[in-house]
C-alpha positions as CSV (number, residue, x, y, z in Angstrom):
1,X,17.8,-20.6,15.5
2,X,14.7,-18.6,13.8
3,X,14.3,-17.0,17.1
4,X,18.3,-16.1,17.0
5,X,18.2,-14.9,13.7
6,X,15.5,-12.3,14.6
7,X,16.5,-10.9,17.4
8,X,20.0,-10.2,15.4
9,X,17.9,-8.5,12.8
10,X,16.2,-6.7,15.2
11,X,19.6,-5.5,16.9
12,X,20.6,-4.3,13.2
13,X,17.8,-2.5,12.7
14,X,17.9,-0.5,16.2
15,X,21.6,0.2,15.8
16,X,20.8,1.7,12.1
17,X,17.6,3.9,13.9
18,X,20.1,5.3,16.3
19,X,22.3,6.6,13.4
20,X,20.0,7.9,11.1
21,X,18.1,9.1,14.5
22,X,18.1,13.0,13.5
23,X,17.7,13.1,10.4
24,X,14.7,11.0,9.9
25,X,13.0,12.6,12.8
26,X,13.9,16.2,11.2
27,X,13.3,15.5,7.9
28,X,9.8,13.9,8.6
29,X,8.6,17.1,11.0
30,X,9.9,19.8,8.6
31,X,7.5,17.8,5.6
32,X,5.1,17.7,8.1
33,X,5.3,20.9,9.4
34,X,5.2,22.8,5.4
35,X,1.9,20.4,5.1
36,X,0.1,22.1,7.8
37,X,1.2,25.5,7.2
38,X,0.5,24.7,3.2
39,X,4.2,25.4,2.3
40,X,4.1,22.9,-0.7
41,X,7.0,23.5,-2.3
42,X,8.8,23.4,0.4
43,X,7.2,20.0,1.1
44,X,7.3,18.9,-2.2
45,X,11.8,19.4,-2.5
46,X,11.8,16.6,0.8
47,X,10.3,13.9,-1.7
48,X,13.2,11.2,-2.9
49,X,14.4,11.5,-6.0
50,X,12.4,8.9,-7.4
51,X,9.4,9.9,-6.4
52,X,10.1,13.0,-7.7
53,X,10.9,12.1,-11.2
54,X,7.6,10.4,-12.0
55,X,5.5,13.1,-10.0
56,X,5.5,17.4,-10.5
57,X,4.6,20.0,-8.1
58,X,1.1,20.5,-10.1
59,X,0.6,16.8,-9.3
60,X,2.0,16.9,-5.9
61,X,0.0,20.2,-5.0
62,X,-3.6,17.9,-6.5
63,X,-2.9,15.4,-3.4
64,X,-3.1,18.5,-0.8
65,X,-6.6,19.4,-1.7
66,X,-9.9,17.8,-1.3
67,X,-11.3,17.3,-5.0
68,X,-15.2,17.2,-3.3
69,X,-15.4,21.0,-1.8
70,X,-11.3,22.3,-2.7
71,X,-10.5,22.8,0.8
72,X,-6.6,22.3,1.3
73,X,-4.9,20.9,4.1
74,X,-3.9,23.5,6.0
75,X,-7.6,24.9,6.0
76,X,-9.1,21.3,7.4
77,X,-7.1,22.1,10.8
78,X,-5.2,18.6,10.3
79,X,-1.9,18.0,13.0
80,X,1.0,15.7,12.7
81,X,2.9,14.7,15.5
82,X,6.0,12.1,14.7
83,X,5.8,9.3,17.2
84,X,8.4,6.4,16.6
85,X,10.2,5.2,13.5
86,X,11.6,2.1,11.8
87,X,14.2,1.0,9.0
88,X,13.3,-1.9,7.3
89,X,16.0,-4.9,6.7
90,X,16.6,-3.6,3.6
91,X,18.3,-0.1,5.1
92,X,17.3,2.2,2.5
93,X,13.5,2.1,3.4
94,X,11.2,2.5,6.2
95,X,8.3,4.2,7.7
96,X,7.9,7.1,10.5
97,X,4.7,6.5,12.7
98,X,2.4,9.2,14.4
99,X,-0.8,10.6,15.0
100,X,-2.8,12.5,12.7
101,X,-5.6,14.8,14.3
102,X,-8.3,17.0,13.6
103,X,-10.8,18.6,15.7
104,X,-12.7,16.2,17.8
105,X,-10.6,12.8,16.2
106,X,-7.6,12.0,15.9
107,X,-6.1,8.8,14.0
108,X,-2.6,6.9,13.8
109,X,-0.9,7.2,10.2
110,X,2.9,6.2,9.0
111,X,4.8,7.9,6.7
112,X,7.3,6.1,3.8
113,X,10.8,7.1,3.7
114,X,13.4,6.2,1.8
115,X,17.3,6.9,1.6
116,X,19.1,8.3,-1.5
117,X,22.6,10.0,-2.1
118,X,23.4,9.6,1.9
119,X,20.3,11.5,3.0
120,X,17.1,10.3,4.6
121,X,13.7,11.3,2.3
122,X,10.2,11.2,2.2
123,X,8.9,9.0,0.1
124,X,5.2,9.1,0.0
125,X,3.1,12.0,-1.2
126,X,0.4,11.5,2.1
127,X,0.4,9.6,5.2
128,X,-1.2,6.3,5.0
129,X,-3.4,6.0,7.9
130,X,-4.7,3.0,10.0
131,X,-8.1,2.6,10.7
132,X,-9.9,1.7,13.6
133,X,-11.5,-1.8,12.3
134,X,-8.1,-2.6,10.7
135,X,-5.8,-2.3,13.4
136,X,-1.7,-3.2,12.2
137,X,-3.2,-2.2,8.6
138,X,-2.0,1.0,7.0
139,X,-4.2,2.6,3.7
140,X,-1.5,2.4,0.9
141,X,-2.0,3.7,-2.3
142,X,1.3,2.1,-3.8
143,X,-0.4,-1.3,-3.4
144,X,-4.2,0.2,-5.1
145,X,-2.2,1.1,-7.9
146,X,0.2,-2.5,-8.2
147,X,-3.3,-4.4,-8.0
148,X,-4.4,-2.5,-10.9
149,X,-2.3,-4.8,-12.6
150,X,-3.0,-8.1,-11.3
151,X,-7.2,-7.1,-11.7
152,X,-6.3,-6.6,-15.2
153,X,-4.8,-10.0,-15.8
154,X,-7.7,-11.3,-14.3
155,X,-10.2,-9.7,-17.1
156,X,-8.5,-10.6,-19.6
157,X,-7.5,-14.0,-19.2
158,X,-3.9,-13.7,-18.8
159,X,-2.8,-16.5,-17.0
160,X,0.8,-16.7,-17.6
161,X,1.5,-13.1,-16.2
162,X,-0.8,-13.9,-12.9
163,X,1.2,-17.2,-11.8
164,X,4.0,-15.6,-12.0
165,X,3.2,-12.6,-9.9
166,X,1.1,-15.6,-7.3
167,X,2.4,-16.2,-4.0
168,X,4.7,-19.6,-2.9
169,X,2.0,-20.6,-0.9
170,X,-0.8,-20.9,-3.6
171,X,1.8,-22.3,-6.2
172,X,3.0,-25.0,-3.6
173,X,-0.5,-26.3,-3.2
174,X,-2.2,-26.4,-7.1
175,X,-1.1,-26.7,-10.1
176,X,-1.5,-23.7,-12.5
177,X,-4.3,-25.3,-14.6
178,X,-6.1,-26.0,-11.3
179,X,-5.3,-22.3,-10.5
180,X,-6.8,-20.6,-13.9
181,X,-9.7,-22.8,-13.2
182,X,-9.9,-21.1,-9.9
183,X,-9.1,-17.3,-11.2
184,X,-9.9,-16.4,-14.7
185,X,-12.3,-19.4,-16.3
186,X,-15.8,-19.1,-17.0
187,X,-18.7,-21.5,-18.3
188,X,-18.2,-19.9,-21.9
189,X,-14.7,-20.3,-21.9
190,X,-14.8,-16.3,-22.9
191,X,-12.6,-14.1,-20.7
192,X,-14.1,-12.2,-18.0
193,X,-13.8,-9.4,-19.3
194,X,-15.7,-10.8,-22.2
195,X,-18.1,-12.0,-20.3
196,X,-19.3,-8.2,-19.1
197,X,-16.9,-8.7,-15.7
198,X,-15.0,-5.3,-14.6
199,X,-13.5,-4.7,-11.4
200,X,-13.8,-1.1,-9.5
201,X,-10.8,-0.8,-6.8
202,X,-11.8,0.5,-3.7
203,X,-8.8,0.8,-1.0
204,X,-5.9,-1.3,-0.4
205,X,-4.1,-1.5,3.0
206,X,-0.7,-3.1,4.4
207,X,1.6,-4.3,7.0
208,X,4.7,-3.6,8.1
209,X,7.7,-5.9,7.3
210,X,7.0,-9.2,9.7
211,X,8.9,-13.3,10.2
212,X,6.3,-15.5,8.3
213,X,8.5,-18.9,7.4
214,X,11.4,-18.0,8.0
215,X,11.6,-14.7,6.0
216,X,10.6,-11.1,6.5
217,X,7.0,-10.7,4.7
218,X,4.4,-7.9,4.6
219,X,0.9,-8.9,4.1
220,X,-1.8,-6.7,2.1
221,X,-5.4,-6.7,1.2
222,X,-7.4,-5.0,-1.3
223,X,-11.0,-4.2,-1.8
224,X,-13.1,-4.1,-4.6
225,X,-16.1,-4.6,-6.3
226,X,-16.8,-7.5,-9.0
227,X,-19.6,-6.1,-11.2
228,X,-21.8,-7.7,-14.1
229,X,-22.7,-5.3,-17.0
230,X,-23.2,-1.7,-16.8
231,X,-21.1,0.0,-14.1
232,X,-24.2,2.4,-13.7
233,X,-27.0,-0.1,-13.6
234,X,-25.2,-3.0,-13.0
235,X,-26.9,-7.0,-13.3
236,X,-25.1,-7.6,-10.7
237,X,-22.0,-6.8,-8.2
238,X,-20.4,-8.1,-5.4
239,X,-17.9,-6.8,-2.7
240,X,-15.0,-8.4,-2.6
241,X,-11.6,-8.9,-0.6
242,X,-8.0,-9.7,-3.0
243,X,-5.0,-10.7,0.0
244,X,-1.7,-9.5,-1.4
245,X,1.9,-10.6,0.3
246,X,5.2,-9.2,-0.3
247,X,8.0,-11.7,-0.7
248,X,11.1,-12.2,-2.7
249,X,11.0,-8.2,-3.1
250,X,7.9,-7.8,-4.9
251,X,3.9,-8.0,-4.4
252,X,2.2,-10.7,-5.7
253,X,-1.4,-11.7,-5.3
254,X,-2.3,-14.7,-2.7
255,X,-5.9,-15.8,-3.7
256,X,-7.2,-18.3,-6.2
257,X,-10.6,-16.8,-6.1
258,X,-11.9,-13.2,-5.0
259,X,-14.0,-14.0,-2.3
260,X,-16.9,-12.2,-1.3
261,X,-16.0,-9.4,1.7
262,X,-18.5,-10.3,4.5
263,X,-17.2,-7.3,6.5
264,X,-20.7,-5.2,7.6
């Protein structure tokens, strides 16, 4: 029946890809296209409405130029090419997929979209691209900044807010005493934040939409370092790894513990 179900959904999906065909291919080539050619107000009026409203061209125009040495995009030589697309079972989102290159390497990225007032946008400010050791993971900024959140909860005790905003699974198999135990308690009984604990973000990566018990899921992870005392001269620090899941429309964190990243 699960099997049944899917392939159904999948049918949806393709049908809806066939109608918004055009326009989803156009829309994302023209973006692309003012990107390379550093036409960024051009770029910037294909951007959903939303995104829009809580982002201006100043900020938008920041994204498109390399804080380290100021070089913009279009003088780094970087090339899109659109290569397939989706709609999510949602219909109003999705993703275009392609290949980013530059000379001598090129690298597969996707794009967010998103439809608003019968018409097909961008909705992402740069392409989130996969990388080679994470293959089926896309960088995603959206996710770096929702951790923020969760990290935040974590320093400062707040154990209400996390459970809430923890995945079924974890709730299913401990208790949420058993969970603060795991997540935000220390020998003092001080916060961890407290304690001297801060948390630096480093990148956050996710899936696309895929069945996991019987519902359409994505899966995330996030890295980040734990450190003791001074972010400077630190006492101590550790890399860790934070898995995230999306479920029941929202991201919520699925660890107990930050566990060390034993990635080389």
């Amino acid at each position: 029946m699960r099997k049944i179900w899917y392939l159904v959904l999948v049918l949806i999906i393709s049908i809806s890809i066939g109608c918004a065909n055009n326009q989803i291919v156009k829309t994302a080539n023209v973006y692309l296209d003012h990107i390379e050619n550093g036409e960024f107000e051009s770029a910037y009026e294909l951007l959903s409405p939303r995104l829009r409203d809580v982002m201006d061209f100043d900020a938008f125009r920041n994204f498109m130029i390399d804080p380290a040495d100021k070089t913009s995009v279009e003088e780094m030589g970087i090339e899109f090419s659109v290569d397939s697309y989706a709609i999510y079972e949602d219909n109003v989102s999705g993703c275009v997929y392609g290949t980013l290159s530059i000379p001598e390497a090129s690298q597969k990225f996707r794009l967010p979209i998103r439809t608003e007032q019968g018409k097909w946008w961008i909705d992402g400010v740069v392409v989130e691209q996969e990388p080679p050791e994470l293959q089926g993971f896309y960088v995603s900024t959206r996710l770096r900044n929702i951790s923020e959140e969760f990290f935040d909860w974590i320093l400062n005790g707040n154990i209400d807010k996390l459970w809430n905003r923890t995945s079924n699974r974890i709730r299913e198999e401990m208790t949420i005493s058993e969970y603060q135990q795991y997540s935000i308690s220390t020998s003092t009984g001080k916060t961890p934040s407290n304690e001297g604990y801060s948390i630096m973000i480093g990148a956050a990566y996710t899936t696309e939409p895929k069945m996991m018990d019987g519902q359409m899921k994505r899966e995330g992870v996030v890295m980040a370092t734990v450190v003791l005392g001074d972010i400077e001269s630190p006492e101590k620090e550790a890399q860790v790894i934070a898995p995230f899941i999306f479920e029941e429309g929202e991201w919520r964190c699925d660890f107990a513990r930050l566990e060390e990243n034993e990635t080389p």
